[in-house]
C-alpha positions in Angstrom: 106.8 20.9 47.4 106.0 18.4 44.7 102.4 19.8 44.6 103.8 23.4 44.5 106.5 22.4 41.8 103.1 20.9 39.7 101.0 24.6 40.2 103.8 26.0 38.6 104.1 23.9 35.4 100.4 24.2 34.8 100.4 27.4 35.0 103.3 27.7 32.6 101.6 25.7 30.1 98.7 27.9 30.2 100.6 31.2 29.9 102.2 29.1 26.8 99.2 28.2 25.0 98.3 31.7 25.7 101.1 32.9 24.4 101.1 30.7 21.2 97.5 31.5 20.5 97.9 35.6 20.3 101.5 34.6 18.6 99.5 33.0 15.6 96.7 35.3 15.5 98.5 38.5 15.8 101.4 37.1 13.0 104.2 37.8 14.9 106.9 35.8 14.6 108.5 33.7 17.5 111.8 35.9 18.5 109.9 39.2 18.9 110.2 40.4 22.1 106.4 40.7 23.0 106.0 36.8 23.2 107.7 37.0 26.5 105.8 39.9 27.8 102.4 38.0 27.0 104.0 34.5 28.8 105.0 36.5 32.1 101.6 38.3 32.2 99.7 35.6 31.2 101.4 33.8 33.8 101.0 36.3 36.6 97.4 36.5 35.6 96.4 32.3 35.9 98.8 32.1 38.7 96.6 34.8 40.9 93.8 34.0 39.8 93.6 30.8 41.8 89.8 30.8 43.2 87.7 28.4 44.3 84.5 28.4 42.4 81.7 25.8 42.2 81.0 23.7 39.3 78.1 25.5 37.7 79.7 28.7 37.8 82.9 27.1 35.9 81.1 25.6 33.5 79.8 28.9 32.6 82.9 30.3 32.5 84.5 27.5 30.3 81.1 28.3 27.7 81.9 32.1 27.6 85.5 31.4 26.6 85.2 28.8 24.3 82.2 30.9 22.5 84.2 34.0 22.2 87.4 32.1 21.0 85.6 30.1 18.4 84.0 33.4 17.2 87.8 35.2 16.7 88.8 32.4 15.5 86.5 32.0 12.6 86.7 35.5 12.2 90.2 35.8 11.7 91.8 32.5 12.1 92.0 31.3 8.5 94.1 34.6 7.7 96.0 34.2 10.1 97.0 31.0 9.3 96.8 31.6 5.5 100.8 31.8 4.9 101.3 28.1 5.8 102.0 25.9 3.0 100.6 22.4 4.3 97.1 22.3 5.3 97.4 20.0 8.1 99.9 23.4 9.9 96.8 25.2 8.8 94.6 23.0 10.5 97.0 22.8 13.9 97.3 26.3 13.4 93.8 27.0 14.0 93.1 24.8 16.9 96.5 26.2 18.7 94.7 29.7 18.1 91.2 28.9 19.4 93.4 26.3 22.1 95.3 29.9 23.3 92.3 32.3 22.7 90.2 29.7 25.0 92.4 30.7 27.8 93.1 34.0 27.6 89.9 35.1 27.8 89.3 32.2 30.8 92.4 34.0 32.4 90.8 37.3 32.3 87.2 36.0 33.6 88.9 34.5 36.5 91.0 37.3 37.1 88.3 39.1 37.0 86.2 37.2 39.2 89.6 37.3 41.7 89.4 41.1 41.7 85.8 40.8 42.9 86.5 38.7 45.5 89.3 40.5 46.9 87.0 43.8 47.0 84.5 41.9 48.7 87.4 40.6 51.3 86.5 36.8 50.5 89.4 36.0 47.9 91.8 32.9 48.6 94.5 33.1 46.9 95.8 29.4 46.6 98.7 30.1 45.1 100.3 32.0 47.7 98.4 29.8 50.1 100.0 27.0 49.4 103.9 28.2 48.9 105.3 26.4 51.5 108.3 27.7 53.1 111.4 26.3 50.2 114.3 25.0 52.3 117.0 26.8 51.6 119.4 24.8 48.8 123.2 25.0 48.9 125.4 24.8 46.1 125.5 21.0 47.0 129.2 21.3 45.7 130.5 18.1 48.7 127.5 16.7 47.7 128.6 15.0 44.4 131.9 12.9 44.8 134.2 13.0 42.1 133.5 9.5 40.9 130.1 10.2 40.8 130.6 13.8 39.0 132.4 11.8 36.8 129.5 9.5 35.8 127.3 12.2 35.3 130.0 13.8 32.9 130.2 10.7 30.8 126.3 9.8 31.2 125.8 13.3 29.6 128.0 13.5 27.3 127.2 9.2 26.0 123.0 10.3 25.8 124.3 13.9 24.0 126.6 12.3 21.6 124.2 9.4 20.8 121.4 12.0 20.4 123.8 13.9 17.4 124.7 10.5 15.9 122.1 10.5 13.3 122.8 14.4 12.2 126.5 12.7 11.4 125.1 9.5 9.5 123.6 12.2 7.8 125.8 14.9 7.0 128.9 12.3 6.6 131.5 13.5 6.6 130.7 17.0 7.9 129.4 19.7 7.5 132.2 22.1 5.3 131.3 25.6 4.4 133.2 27.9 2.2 135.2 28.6 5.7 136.0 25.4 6.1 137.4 24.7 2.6 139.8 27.2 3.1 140.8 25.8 6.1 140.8 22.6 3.9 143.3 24.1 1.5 145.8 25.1 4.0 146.0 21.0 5.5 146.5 19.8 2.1 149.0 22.7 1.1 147.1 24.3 -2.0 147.6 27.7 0.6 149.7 28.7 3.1 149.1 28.2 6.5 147.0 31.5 8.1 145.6 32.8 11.3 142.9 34.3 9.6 140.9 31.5 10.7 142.4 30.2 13.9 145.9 28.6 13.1 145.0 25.7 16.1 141.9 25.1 14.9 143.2 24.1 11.2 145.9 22.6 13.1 143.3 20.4 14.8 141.7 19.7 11.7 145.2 18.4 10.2 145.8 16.0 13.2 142.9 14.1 12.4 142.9 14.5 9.1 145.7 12.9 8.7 145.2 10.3 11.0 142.2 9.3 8.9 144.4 9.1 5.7 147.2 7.3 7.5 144.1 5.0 8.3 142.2 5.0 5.2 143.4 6.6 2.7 140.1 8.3 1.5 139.8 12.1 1.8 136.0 12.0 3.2 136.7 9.4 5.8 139.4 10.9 7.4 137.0 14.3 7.4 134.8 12.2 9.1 137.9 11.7 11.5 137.8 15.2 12.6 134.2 15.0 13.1 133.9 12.7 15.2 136.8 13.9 17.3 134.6 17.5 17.9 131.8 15.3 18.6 133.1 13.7 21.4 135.0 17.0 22.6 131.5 19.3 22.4 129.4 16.2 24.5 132.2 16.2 27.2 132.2 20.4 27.6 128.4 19.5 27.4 128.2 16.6 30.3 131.1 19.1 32.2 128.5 21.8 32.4 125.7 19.5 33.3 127.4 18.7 36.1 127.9 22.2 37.5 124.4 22.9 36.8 123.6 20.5 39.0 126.0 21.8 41.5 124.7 24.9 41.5 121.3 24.0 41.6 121.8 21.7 44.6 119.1 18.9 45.0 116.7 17.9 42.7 116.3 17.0 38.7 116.1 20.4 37.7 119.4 20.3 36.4 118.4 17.3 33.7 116.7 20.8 31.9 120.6 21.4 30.6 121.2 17.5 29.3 117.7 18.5 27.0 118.7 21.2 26.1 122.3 20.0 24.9 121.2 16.5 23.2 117.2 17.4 21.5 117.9 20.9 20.5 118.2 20.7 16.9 120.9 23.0 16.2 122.8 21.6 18.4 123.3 18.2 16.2 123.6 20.5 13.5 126.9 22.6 14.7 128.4 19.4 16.1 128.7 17.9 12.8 129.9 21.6 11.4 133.7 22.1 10.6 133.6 25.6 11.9 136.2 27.3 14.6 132.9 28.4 16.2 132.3 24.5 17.4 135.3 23.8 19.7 135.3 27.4 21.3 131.7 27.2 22.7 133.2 23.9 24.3 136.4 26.2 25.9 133.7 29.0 26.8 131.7 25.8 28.5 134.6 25.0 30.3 135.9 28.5 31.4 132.4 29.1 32.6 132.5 25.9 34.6 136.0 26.7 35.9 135.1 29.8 37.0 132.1 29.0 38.9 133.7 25.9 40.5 136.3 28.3 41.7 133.9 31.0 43.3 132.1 28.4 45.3 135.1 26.8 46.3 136.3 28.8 49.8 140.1 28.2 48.9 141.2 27.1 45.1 145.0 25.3 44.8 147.4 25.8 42.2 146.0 23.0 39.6 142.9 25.4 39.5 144.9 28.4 38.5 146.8 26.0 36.3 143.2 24.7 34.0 142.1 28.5 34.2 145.5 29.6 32.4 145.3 26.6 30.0 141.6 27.5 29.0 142.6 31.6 28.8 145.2 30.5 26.6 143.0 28.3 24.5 140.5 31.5 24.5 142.8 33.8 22.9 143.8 30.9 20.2 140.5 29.9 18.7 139.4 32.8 18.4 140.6 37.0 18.7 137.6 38.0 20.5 138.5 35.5 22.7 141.5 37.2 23.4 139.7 40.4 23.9 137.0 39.1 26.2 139.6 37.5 27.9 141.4 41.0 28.7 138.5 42.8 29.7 137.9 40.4 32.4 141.5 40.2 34.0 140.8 43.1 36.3 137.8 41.6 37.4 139.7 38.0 38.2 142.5 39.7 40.0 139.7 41.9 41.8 137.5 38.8 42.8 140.4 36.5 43.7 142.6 39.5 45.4 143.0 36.9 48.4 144.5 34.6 46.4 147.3 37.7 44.5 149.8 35.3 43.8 148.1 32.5 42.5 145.5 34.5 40.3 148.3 36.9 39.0 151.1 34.0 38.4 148.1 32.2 35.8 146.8 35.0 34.2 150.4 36.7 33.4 151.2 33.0 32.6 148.5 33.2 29.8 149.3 36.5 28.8 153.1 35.6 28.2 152.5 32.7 26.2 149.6 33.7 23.8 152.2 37.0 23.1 154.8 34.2 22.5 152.7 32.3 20.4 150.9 35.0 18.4 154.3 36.8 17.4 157.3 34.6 17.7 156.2 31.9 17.0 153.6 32.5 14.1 156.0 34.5 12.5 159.0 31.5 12.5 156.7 29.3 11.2 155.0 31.8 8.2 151.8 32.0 9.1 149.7 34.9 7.7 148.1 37.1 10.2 144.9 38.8 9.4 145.6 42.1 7.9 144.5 45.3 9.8 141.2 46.0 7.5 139.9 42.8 9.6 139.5 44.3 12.3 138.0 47.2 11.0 134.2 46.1 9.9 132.4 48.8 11.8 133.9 51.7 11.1 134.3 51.0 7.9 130.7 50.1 7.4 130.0 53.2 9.5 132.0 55.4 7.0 130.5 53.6 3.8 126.9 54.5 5.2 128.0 58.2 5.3 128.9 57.9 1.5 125.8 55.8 0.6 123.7 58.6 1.8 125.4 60.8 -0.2 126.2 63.4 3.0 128.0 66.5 2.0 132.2 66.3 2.8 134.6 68.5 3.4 137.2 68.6 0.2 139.8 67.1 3.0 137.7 64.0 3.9 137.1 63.3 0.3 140.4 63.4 -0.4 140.8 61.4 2.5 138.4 58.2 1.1 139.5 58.5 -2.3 143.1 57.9 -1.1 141.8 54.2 0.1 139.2 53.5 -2.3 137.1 53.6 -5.8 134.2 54.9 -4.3 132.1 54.3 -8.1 130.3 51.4 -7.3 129.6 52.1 -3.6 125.8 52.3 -3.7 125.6 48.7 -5.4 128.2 46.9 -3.2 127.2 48.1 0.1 125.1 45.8 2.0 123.6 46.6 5.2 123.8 43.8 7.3 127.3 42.5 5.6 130.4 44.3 6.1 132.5 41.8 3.8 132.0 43.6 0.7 133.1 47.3 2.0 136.5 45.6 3.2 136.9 43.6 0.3 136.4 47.4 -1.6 139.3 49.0 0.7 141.5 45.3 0.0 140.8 46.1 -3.4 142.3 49.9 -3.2 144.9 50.7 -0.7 144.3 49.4 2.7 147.5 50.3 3.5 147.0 53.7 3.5 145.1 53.6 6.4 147.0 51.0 8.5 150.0 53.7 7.9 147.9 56.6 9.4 146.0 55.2 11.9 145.7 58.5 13.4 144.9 60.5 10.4 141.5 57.7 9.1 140.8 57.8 13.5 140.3 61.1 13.6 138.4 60.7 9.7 135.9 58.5 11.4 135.3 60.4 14.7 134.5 63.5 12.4 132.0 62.3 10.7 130.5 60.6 13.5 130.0 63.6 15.5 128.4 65.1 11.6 126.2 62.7 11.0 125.9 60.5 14.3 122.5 58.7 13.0 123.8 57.6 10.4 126.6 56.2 12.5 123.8 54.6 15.0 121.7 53.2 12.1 125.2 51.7 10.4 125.9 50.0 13.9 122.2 48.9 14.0 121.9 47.0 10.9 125.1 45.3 11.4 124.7 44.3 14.8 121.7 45.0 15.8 120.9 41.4 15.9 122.8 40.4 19.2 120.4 43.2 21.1 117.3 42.5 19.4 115.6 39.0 19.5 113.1 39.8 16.2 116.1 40.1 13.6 115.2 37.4 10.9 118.7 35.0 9.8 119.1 31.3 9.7 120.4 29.0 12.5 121.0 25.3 11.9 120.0 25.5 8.6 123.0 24.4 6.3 123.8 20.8 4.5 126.4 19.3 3.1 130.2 20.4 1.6 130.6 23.5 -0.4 131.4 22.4 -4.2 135.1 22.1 -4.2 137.8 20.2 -6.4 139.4 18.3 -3.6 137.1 15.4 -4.0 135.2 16.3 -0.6 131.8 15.1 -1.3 129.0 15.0 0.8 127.9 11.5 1.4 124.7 10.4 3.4 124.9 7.1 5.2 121.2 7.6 6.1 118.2 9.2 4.3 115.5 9.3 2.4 112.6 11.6 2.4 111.6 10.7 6.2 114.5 11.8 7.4 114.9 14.8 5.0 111.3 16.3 5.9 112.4 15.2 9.8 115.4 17.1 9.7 113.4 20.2 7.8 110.6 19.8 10.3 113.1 20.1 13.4 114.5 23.2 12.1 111.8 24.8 10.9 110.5 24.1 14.7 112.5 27.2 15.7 110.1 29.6 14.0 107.2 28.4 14.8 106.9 27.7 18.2 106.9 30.7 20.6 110.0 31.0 23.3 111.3 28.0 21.8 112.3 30.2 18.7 113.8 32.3 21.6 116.7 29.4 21.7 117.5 30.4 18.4 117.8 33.9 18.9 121.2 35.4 19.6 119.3 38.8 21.2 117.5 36.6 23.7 120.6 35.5 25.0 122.1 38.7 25.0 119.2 39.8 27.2 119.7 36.6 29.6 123.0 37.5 30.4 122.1 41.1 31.4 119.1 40.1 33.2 121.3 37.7 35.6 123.6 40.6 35.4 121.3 42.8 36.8 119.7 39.9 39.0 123.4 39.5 41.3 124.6 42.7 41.6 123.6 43.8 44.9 122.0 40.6 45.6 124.6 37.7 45.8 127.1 37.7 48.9 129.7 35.8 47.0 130.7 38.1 43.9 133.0 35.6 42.5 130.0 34.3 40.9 129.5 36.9 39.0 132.9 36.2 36.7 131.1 33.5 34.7 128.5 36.3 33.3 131.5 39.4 32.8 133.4 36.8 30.8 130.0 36.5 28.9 129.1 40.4 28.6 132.5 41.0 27.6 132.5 38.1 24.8 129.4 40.0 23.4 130.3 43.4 23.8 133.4 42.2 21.5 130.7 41.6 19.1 128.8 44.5 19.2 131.8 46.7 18.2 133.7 43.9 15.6 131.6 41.2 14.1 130.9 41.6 10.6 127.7 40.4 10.6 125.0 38.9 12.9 125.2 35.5 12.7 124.7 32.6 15.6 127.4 30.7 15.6 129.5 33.9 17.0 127.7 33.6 20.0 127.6 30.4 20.3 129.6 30.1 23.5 127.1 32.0 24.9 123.9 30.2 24.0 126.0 27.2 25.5 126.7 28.5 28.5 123.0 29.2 28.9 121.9 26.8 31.3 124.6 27.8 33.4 123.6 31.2 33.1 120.3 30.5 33.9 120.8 27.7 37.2 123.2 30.5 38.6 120.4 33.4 38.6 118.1 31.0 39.9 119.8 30.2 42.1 120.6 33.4 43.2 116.9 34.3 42.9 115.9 31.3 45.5 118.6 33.0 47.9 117.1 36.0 48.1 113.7 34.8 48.4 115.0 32.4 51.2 116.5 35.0 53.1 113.4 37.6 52.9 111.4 34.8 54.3 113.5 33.9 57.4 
């Protein structure tokens, strides 16, 4: 097994290098789409390919490669590499061209060679040869006792948080965007208190705010409170879902795959340190995802179980309202998948319904908060409409009259921006948004018309404002954002550790994520999109327990929220999601092994 487990990681690393090599030369960047396409093949190719061959004859082999990859190399290596500021990238870039080239045209020699032999009915193929029958893993869910699923919570969550430390020595006290200074405002009182951004998270913020100020009296360090509170929150969600990737992985280390991912992955450090809503709701999507599994695999699930999973539904809808959405599409699903447990499942999710209603009206309302007005929720259509106008498509005198009754529609072609729906509904805030919240039906029926009119325009509105979540090769940063947005609160970004080594570190670890191929996948909100509905795809029909598939609907129905509501494409929106990955991932491996356990037997 160990031997088998080795085949396979070598030929990985080939169908990497591969990869990386036709990456560079070709000047495509890391998130488009053909990067996996070339590691699979390349992958398929090494890994059938396996043939014995004397030593003469793979010395000759090795020559023929390494001539024709030095030759396309020199040829056109240096312009391929030619956009690179520093010559020592240019210099790596090269040999990680003629490094790739080198094997790809090895691969295809001994694949052809493989062909050969299999014509002339002489062909071993060691690969399949030596696939020794897997045993067949079990969810290992009795295996890990609860004081030991406890250590390797903590363990986790200790190396994760340890891991982020410098990013906060760094960034002290946090990370504050213009978001979070509003927040900001409404602890200290310079605005009232609003549910635009999640009322519980600013409340959160003001907890610990405040008990930094009761401490120390100094605005920054009792930011630095808060900090260091979603720290420690996002390592735990982090060392929970470690520990159900191991127990849905069963035996062996595979599951250590998730602890990398959580503590080395740059961005990671990055967002942990960032005041943003975005932060503690990939930790309750963690922990919904966890609950959710742990309560498929389980064969009967008790009342506490029902209990967490209405506490973390609740907690959904709070930090953020596509939470509350996702959260809806999946009830029918829950009751569906638990229907042997009606009571139970129907009691908690009717418990959570009640008191987010509760909350969300009642109680919001007693205490003035400001709820996001209705042109919040309207960023696609709107956008849609404004791409209509921008192409300057003929309108019937009605619909005219129509727009005009919401907005100045002078400046349109200036202010509208593609990929950023803010600046058409700060145009309708700016004219009468009210119109439209008072005719819902009237502006409904506006939209559909033109849709059906001019439905390209429609598709290419949707496309360049969300397009992003679908398709890996959209171009936006991820990680890379420093400091606290100039303010007059006296909030002032303060390193307690730098210097230029750890400035051109820092730069060097992000910049990491476009230029290594399917690494920069991590840093694609498409590719996740794309995991999900792989696994998706993978379990239906294939796994005999469908309760499993809960943890991926809540995920496809987090994202479809997106597709029809964000405002822009823009990571930390589907952040949940890219946390959840190596859940997603160990459960349609899992899965995957099943199947290939069962066909064998």
């Amino acid at each position: 097994m160990v031997g088998h487990n080795t085949k396979e990681l070598k030929n990985a690393f080939v169908a990497f290098m591969c990869t990386w090599g036709l990456q560079l030369l070709l000047g495509m960047t890391v998130r488009n789409p053909l990067t996996l396409v070339f590691f699979v093949l390349f992958f398929i190719l090494w890994e059938k390919s396996q043939i014995r061959i004397n030593k003469t004859t793979g010395a000759l082999m090795a020559g023929i490669s390494a001539l024709a990859a030095a030759a396309i190399t020199v040829l056109f290596g240096k312009k391929a590499v030619s956009g690179f500021d520093s010559s020592l990238f240019r210099i790596v870039g090269m040999a990680i061209i003629f490094a790739g080239l080198f094997l790809v045209v090895l691969s295809a020699i001994r694949f052809g060679a493989f062909l050969v032999n299999m014509k002339n009915g002489v062909a071993e193929n060691n690969a399949i040869a030596s696939n020794a029958s897997p045993e067949r893993e079990s969810a290992a869910t009795n295996e890990v006792s609860a004081v030991r699923g406890l250590a390797v919570v903590l363990l986790s969550a200790i190396i994760c948080f340890l891991c982020w430390f410098p990013y906060f020595l760094y960034e002290y006290p946090g990370i504050m965007t213009a978001d979070s200074i509003v927040q900001y405002e409404q602890v200290i009182g310079v605005n009232p208190w609003s549910n635009h951004h999640p009322v519980i998270h600013t409340l959160c913020i003001s907890i610990f705010y405040n008990l930094g100020i009761g401490f120390t009296g100094d605005v920054n360090k009792a930011i630095s409170f808060y900090t260091i509170a979603q720290m420690i929150f996002l390592s735990l969600c982090c060392g929970r879902t470690v520990l159900q990737v191991r127990r849905v992985l069963g035996k062996g280390r595979w599951f250590l795959l998730s602890l990398v991912f959580f503590a080395l992955v740059p961005f990671n450090a990055v967002f942990a340190v960032t005041i943003w809503k975005d932060v503690p709701f990939a930790g309750i999507m963690m922990l919904m995802g966890c609950r959710l599994c742990d309560m498929a695999i389980k064969e009967k699930n008790g009342a506490f179980d029902y209990v967490i999973l209405s506490i973390l539904a609740v907690l959904m809808a709070l930090f953020r309202s596509n939470g509350w959405y996702a959260f809806l599409l999946c009830v029918p699903f829950m009751l569906w998948m638990f229907r042997g447990e009606m009571a139970k499942v129907l009691a908690s999710i009717a418990a959570a319904i009640i008191v987010v209603v509760v909350i969300k009206g009642p109680v919001m309302n007693a205490a003035g908060i400001i709820q996001p007005d209705f042109t919040e929720s309207l960023s696609l259509p709107i956008q849609q409409v404004a791409r209509v106008l921008v192409e300057d498509r003929e309108l019937t005198a009605e619909d005219k009259e129509l727009i005009d009754a919401v907005i100045d529609t002078t400046y349109i072609h200036e202010l509208y921006a593609a990929d950023f729906a803010d600046n058409m509904k700060e145009l309708v805030r700016a004219g009468h948004p009210d119109v439209i919240e008072n005719n819902k039906g009237t502006y409904l029926g506006l939209w559909m018309r033109l849709g059906l009119k001019y439905p390209l325009d429609y598709v290419r509105a949707w496309f360049d404002l969300e397009g992003g979540y679908v398709y890996p090769d959209i171009p936006y940063d991820v990680g890379n954002i420093d400091g606290i947005m100039g303010n007059n609160y006296g909030l002032v970004p303060t390193p307690l550790i730098g210097g230029k080594a750890v400035v051109k570190g820092k730069e060097i670890l992000i910049k990491l994520g476009s230029f290594v191929p399917l690494y920069g996948m991590l840093w694609c909100a498409g590719a996740y999109t794309w995991l999900v509905i792989f696994t998706l795809f993978v379990m239906l029909g294939r796994v005999s327990n469908k309760k499993l598939l809960l943890p991926i609907i809540l995920q496809a129905a987090l994202i479809f929220t997106l597709l029809i509501a964000a405002p822009v494409v823009d990571f930390r929106y589907e952040y949940g999601i890219t946390m959840l990955m190596p859940l997603t991932l160990s459960i349609c491996v899992m899965i995957m092994k099943t199947q290939k356990c069962e066909n064998r037997m």
